[in-house]
Backbone as JSON Lines, residues from 0, in Angstrom:
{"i":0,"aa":"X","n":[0.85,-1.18,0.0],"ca":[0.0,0.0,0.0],"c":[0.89,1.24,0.0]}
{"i":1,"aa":"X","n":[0.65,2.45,-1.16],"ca":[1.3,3.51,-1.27],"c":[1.06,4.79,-0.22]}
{"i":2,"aa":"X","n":[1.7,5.32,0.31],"ca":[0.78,6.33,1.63],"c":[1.13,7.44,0.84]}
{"i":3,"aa":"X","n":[-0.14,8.17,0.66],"ca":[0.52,9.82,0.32],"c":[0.16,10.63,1.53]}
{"i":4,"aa":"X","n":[1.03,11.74,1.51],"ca":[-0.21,12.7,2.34],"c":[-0.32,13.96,1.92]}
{"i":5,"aa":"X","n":[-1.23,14.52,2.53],"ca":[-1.92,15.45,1.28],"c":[-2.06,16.68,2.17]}
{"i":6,"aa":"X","n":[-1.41,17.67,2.1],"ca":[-1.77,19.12,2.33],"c":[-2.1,19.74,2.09]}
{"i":7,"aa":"X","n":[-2.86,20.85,2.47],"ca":[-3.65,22.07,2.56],"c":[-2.58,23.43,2.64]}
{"i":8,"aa":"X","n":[-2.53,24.38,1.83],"ca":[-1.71,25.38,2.29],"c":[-2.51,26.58,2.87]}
{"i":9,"aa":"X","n":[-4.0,26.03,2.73],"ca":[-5.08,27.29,3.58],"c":[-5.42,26.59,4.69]}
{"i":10,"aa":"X","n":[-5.58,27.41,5.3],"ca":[-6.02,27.51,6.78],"c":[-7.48,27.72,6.95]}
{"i":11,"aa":"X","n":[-7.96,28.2,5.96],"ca":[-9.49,28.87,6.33],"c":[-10.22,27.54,5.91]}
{"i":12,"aa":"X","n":[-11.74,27.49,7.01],"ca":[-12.45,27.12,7.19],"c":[-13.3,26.45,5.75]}
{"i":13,"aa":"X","n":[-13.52,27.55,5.05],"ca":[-14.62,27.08,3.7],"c":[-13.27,27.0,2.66]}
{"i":14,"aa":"X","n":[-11.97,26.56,2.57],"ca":[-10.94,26.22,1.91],"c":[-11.44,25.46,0.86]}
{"i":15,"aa":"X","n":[-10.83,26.26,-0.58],"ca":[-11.04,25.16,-1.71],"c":[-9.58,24.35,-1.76]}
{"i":16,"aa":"X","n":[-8.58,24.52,-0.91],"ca":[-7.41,23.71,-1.09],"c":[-7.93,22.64,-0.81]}
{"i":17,"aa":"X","n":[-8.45,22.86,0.72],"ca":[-8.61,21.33,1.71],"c":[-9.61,20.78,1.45]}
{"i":18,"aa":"X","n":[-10.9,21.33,0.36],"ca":[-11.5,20.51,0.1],"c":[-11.24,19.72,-1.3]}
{"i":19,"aa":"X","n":[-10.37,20.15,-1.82],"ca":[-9.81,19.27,-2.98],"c":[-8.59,18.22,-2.47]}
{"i":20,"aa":"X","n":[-7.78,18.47,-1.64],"ca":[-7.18,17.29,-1.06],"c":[-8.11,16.6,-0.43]}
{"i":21,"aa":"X","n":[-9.26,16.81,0.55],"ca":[-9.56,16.1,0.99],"c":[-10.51,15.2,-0.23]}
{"i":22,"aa":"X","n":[-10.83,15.63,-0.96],"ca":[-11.7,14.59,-2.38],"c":[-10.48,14.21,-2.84]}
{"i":23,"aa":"X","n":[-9.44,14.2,-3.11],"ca":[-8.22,13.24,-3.71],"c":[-8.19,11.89,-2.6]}
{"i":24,"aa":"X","n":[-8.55,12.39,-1.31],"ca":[-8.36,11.37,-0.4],"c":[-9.61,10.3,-0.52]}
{"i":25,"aa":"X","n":[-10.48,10.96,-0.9],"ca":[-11.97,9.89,-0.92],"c":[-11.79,9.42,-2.18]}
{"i":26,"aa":"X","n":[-11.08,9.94,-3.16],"ca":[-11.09,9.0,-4.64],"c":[-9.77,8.39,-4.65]}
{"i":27,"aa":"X","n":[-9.22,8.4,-3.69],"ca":[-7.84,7.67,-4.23],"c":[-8.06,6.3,-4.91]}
{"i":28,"aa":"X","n":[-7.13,5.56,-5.97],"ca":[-7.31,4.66,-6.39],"c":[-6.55,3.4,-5.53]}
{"i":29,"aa":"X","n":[-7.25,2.51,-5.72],"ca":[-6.71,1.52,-5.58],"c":[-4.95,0.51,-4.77]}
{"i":30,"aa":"X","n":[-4.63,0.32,-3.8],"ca":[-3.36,0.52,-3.7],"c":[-2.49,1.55,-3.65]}
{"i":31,"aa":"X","n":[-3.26,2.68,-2.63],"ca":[-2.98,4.11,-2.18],"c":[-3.75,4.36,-1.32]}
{"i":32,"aa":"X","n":[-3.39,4.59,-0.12],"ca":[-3.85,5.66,0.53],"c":[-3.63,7.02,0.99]}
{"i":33,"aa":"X","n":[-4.68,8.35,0.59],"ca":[-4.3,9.48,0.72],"c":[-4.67,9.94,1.97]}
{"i":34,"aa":"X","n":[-4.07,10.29,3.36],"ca":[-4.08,11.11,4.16],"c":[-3.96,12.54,4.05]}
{"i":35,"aa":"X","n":[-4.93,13.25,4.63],"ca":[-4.97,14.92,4.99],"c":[-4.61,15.02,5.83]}
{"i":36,"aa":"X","n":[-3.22,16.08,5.89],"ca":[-2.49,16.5,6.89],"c":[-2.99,17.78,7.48]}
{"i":37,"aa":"X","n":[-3.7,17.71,8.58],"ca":[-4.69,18.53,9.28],"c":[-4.11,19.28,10.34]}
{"i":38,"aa":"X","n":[-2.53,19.63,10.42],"ca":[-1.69,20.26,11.68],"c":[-1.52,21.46,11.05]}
{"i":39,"aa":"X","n":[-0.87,21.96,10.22],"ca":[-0.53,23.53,9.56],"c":[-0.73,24.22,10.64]}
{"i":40,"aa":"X","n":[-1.99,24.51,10.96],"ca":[-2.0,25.78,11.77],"c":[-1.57,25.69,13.46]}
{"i":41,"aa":"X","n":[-1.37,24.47,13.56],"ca":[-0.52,24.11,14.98],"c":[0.9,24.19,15.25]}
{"i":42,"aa":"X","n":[1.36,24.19,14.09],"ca":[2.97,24.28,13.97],"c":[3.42,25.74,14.26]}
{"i":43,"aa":"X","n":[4.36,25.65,15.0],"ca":[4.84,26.79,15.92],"c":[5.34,27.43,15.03]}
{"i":44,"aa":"X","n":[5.87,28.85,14.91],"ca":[6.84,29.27,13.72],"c":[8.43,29.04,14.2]}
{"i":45,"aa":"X","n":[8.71,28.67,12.62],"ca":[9.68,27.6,12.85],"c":[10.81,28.43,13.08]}
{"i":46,"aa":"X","n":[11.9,27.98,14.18],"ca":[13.41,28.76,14.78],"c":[14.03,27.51,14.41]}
{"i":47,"aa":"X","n":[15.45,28.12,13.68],"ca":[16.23,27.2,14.0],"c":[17.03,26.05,14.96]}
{"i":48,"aa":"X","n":[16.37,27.41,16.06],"ca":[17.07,27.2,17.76],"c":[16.61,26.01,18.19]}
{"i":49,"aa":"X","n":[15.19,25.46,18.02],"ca":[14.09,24.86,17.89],"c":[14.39,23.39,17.56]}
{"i":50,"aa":"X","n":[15.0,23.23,16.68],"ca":[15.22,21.66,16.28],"c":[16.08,21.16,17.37]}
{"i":51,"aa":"X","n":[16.2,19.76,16.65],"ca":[17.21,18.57,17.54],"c":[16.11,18.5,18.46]}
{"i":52,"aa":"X","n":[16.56,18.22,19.59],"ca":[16.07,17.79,21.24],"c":[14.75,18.35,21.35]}
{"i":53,"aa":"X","n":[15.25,20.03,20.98],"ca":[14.18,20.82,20.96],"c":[13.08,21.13,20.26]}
{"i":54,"aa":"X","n":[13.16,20.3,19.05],"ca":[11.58,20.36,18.3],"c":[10.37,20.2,18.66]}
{"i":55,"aa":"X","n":[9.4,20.98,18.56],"ca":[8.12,20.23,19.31],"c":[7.39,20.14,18.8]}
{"i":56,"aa":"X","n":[6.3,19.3,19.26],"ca":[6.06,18.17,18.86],"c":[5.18,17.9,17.68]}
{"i":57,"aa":"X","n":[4.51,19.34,17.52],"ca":[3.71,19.6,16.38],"c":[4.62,19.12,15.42]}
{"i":58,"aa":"X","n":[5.51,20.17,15.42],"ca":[6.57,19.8,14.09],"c":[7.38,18.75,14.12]}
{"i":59,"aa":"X","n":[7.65,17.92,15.31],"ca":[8.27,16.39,15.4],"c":[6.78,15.65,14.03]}
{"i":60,"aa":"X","n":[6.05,15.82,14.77],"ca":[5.31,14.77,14.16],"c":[4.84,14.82,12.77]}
{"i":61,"aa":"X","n":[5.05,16.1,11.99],"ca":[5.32,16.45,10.94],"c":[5.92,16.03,10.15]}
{"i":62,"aa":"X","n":[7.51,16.15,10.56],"ca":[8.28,15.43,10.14],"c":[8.17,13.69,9.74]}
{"i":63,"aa":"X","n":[7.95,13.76,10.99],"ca":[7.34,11.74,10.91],"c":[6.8,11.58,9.67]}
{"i":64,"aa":"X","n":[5.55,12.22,9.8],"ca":[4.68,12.11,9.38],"c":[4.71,12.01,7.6]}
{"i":65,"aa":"X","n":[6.11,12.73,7.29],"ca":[6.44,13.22,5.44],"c":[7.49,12.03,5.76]}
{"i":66,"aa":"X","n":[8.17,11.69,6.33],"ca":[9.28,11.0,6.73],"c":[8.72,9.37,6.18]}
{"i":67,"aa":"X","n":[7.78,9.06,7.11],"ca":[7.13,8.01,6.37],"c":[6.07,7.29,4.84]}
{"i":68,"aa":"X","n":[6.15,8.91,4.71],"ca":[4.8,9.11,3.52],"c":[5.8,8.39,2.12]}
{"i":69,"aa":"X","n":[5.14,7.62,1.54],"ca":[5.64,7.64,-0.05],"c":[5.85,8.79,-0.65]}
{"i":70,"aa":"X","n":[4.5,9.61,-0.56],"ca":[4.7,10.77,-1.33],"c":[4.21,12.2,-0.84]}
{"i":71,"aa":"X","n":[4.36,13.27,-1.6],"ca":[3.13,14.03,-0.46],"c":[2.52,14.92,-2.1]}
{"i":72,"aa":"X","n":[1.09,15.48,-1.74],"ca":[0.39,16.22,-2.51],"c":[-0.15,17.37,-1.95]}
{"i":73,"aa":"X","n":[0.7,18.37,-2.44],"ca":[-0.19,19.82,-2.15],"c":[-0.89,20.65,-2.79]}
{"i":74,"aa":"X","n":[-1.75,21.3,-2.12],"ca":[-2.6,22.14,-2.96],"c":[-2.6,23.59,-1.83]}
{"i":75,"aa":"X","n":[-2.29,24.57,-2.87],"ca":[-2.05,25.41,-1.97],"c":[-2.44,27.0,-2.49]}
{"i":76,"aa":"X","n":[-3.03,27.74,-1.86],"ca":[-3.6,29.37,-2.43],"c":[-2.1,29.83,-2.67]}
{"i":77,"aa":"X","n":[-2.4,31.13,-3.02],"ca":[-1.55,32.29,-3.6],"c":[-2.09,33.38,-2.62]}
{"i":78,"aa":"X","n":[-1.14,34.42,-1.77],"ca":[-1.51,35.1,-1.2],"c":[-0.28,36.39,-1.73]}
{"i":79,"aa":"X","n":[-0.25,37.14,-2.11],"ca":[0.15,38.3,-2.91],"c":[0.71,38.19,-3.35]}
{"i":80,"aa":"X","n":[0.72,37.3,-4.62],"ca":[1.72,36.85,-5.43],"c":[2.45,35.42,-4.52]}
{"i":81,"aa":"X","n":[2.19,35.37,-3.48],"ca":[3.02,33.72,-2.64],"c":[2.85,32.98,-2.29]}
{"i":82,"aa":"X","n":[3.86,31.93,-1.44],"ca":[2.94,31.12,-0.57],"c":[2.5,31.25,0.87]}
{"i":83,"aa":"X","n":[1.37,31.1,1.2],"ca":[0.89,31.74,2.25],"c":[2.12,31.39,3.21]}
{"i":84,"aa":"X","n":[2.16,32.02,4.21],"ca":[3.31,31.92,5.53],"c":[3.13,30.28,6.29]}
{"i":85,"aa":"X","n":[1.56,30.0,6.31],"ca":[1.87,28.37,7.02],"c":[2.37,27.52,6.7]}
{"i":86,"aa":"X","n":[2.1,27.32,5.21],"ca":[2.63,26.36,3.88],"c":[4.35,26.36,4.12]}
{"i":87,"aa":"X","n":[4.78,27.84,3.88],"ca":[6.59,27.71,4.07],"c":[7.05,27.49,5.22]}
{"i":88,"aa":"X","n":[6.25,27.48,5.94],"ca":[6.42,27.71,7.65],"c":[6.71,26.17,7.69]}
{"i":89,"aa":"X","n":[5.62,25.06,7.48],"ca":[5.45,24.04,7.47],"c":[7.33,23.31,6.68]}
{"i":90,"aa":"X","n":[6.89,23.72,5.67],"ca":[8.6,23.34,4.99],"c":[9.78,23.56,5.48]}
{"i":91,"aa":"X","n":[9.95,24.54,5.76],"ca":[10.86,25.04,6.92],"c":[11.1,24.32,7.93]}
{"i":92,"aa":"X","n":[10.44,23.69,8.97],"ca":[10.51,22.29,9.82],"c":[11.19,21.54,9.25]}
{"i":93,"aa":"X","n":[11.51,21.14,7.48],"ca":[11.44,19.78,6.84],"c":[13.08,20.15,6.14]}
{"i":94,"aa":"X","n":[13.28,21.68,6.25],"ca":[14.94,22.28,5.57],"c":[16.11,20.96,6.12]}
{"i":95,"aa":"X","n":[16.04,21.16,7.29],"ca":[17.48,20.39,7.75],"c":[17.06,18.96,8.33]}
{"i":96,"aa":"X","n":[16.05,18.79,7.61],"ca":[15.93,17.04,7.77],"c":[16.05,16.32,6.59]}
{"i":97,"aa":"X","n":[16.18,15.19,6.3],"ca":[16.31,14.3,5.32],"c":[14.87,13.9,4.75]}
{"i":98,"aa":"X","n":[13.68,14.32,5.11],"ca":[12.13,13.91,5.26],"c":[12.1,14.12,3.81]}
{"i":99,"aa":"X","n":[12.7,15.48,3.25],"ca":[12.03,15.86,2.05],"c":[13.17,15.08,0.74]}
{"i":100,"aa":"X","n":[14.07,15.15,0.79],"ca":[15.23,14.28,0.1],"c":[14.9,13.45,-0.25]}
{"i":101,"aa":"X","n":[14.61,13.4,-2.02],"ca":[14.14,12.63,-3.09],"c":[12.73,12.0,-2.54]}
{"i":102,"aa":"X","n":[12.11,12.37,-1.55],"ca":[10.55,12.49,-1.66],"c":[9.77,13.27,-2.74]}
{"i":103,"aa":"X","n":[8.96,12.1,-3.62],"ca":[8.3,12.28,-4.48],"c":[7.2,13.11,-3.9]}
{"i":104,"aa":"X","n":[6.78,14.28,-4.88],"ca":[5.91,15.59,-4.76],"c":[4.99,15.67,-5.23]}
{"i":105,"aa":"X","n":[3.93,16.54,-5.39],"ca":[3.09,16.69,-6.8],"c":[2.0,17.94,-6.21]}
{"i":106,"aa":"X","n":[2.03,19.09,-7.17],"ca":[1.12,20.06,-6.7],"c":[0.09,19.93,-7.45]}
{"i":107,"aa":"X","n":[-0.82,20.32,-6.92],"ca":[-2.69,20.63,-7.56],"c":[-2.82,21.52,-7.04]}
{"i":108,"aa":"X","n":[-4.16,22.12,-7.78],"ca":[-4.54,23.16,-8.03],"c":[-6.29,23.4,-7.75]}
{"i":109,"aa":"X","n":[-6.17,24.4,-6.98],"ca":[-7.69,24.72,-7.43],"c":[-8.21,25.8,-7.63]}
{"i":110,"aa":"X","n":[-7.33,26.7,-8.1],"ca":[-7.42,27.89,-8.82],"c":[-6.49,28.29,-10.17]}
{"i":111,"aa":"X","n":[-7.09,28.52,-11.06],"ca":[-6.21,28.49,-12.29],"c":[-5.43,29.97,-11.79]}
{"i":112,"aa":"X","n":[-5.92,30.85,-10.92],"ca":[-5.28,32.25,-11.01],"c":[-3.06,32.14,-9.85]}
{"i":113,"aa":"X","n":[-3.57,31.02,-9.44],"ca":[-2.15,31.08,-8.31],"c":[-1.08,30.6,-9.28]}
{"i":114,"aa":"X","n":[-0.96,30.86,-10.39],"ca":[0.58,30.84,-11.11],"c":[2.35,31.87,-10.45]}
{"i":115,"aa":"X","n":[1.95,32.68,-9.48],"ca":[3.06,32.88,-8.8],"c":[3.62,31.77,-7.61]}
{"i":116,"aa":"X","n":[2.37,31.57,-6.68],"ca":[2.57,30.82,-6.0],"c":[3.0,29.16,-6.41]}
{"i":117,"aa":"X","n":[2.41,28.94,-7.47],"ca":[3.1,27.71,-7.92],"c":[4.5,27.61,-8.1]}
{"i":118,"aa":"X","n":[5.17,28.37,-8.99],"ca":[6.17,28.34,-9.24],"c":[6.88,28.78,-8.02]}
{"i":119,"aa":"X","n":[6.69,29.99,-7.43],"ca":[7.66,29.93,-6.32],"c":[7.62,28.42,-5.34]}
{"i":120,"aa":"X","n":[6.54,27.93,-4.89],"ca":[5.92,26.64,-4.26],"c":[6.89,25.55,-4.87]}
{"i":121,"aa":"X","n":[6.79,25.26,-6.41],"ca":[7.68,24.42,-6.91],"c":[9.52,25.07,-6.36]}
{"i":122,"aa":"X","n":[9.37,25.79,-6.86],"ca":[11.26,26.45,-6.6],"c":[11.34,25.8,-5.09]}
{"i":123,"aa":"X","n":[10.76,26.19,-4.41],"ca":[11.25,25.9,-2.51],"c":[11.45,24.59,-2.83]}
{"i":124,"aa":"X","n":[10.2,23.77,-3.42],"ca":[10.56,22.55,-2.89],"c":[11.7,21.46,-3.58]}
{"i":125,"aa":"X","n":[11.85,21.97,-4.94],"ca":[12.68,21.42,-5.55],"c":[14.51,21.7,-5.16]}
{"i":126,"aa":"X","n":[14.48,23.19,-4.21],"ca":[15.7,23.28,-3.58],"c":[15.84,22.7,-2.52]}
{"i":127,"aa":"X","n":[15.03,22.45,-1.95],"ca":[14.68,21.18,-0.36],"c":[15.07,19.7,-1.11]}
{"i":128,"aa":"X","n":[15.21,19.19,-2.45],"ca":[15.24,17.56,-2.95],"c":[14.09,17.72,-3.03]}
{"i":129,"aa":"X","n":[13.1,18.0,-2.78],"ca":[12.09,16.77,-3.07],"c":[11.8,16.55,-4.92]}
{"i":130,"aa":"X","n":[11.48,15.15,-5.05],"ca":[11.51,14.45,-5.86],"c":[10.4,15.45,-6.94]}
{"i":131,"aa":"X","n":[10.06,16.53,-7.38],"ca":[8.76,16.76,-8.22],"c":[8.41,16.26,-9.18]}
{"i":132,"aa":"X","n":[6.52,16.06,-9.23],"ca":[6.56,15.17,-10.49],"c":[5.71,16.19,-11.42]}
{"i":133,"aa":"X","n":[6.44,16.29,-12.15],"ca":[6.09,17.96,-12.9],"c":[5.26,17.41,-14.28]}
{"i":134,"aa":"X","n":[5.13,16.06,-14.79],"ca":[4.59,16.25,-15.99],"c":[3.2,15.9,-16.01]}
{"i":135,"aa":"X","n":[2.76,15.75,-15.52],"ca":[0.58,15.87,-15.11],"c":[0.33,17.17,-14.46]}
{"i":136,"aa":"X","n":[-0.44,17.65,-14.2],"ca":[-1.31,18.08,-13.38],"c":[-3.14,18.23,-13.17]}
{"i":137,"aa":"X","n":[-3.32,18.52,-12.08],"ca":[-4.56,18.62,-11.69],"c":[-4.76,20.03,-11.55]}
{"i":138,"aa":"X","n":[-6.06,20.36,-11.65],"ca":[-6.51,21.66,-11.87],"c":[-7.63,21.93,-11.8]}
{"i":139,"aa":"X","n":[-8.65,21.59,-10.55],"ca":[-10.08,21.76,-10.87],"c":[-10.57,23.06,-9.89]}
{"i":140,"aa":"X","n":[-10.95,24.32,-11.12],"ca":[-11.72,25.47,-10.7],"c":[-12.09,25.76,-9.94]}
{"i":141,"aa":"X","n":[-12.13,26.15,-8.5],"ca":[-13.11,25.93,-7.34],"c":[-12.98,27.45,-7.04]}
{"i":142,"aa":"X","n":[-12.47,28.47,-7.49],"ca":[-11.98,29.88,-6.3],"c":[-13.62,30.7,-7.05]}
{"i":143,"aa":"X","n":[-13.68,31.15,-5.3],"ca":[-14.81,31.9,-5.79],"c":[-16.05,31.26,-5.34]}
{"i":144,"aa":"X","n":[-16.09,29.7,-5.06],"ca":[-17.47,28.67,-5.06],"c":[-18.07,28.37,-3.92]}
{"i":145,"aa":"X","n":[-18.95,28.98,-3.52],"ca":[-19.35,28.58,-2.56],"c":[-19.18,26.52,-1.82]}
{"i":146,"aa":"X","n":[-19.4,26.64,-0.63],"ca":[-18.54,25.21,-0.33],"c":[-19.85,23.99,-0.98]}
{"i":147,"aa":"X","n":[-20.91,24.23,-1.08],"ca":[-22.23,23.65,-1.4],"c":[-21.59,23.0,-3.15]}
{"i":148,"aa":"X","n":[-20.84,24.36,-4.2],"ca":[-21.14,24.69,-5.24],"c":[-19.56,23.97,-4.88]}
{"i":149,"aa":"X","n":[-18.6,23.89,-4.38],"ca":[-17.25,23.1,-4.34],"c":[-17.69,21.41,-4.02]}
{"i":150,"aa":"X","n":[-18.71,21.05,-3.61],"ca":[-18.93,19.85,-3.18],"c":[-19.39,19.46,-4.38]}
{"i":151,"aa":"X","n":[-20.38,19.98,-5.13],"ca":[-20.6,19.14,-6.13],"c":[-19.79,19.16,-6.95]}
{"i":152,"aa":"X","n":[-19.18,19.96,-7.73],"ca":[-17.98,20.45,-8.63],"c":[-17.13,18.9,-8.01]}
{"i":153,"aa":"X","n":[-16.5,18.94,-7.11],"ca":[-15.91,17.43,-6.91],"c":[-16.5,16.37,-6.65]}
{"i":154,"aa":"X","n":[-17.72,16.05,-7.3],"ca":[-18.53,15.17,-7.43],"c":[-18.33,14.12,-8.25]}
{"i":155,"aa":"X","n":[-18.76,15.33,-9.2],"ca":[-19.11,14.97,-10.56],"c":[-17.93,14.0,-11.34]}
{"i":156,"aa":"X","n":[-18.4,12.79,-12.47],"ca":[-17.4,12.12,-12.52],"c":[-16.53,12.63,-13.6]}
{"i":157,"aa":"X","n":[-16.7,13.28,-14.3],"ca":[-15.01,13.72,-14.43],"c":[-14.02,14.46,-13.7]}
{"i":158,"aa":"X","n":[-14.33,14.81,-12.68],"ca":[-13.48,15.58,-11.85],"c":[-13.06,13.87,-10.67]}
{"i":159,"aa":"X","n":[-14.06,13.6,-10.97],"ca":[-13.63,12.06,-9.92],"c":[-12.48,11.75,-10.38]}
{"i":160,"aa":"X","n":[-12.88,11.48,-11.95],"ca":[-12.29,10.42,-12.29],"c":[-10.59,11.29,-12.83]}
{"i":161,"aa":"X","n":[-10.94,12.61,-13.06],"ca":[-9.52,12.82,-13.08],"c":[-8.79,13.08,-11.85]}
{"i":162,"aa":"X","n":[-9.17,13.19,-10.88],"ca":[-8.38,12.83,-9.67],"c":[-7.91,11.54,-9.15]}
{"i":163,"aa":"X","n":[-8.72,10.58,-9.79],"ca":[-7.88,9.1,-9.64],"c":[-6.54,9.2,-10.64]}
{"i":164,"aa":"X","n":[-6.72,9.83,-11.99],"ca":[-5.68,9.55,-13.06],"c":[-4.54,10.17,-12.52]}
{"i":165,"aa":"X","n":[-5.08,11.54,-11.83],"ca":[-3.77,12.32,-11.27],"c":[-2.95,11.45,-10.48]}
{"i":166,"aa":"X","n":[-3.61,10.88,-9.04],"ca":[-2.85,9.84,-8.11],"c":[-2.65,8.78,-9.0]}
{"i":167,"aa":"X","n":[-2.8,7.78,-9.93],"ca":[-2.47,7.24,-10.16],"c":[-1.3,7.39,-11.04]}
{"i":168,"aa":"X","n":[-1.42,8.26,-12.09],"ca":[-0.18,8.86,-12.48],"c":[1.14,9.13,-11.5]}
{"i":169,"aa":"X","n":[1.15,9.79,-10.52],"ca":[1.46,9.94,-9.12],"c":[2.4,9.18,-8.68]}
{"i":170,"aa":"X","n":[1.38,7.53,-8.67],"ca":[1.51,6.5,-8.01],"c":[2.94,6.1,-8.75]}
{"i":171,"aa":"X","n":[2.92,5.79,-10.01],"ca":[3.34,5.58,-11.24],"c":[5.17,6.11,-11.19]}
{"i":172,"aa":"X","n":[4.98,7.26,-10.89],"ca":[6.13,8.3,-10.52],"c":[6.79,7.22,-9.58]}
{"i":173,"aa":"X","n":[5.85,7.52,-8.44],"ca":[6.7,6.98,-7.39],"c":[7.0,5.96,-7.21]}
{"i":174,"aa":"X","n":[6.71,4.85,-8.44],"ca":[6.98,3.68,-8.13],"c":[8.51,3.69,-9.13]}
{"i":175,"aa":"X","n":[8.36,4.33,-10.13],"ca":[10.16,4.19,-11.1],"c":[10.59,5.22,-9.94]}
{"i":176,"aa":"X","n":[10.84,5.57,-9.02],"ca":[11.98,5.68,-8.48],"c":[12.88,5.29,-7.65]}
């Protein structure tokens, strides 16, 4: 069984991030399981001073937590042109560990408008190692939708079904490496 886990780079409540990871997690295919990583906003801001002995525990278990994952999948807003502060905050925990080192990646989307934040999002993580798998993506419309009008939108079966192709594609990655 493949473990991904799947992040949120919003914090807010009616989130179209977390509700599109969390529907990657209810459609995963077959010989995968996708976990939502539901800590972000518990993680302390990260000090260097902080690690070793001294990490706590939010961000210990963070670590674990990517440490053990096959892979991880994020989906993450754009906040003035970036990535919001929890999202890097979160990575930052993961700089001087080995967690992210040739860990296979993969971003989605649920706003066609966050093209800064992607690319900067990709840059961090590809200078951290992690493994990116840059030639698919996912991309389903949600900014703007009410959460009623986001629930069905990830209903419907082509959005199902291209969220299985995405993880499975994914899967695919992470298995040639």
């Amino acid at each position: 069984m493949i473990e991904i886990i799947a992040i949120s780079g919003s914090l807010r409540a009616a989130s179209t991030n977390s509700a599109l990871v969390t529907a990657l997690a209810a459609n995963a295919p077959a010989g995968c399981r996708v976990q939502v990583y539901d800590g972000l906003g518990r993680l302390p801001i990260f000090n260097p001073d902080d690690e070793g002995e001294r990490t706590p525990p939010e961000a210990a278990a963070l670590i674990e937590t990517i440490t053990r994952a096959n892979g991880v999948v994020v989906s993450c807003p754009e906040y003035a042109h970036g990535v919001p502060g929890g999202m890097k905050n979160a990575l930052d925990w993961l700089v001087s560990r080995d967690a992210a080192v040739g860990k296979p990646a993969m971003l989605v989307h649920a706003s066609p408008r966050s093209l800064y934040a992607r690319a900067a999002l990709a840059e961090v993580m590809r200078t951290m190692s992690f493994a990116m798998y840059e030639e698919g993506t996912l991309e389903i419309a949600l900014l703007g939708k009410k959460p009623a009008e986001v629930e069905a939108i990830l209903s419907e079966d082509a959005n199902r079904e291209a969220m299985r192709g995405a993880v499975r594609d994914f899967l695919e990655f992470i298995r040639g490496r």
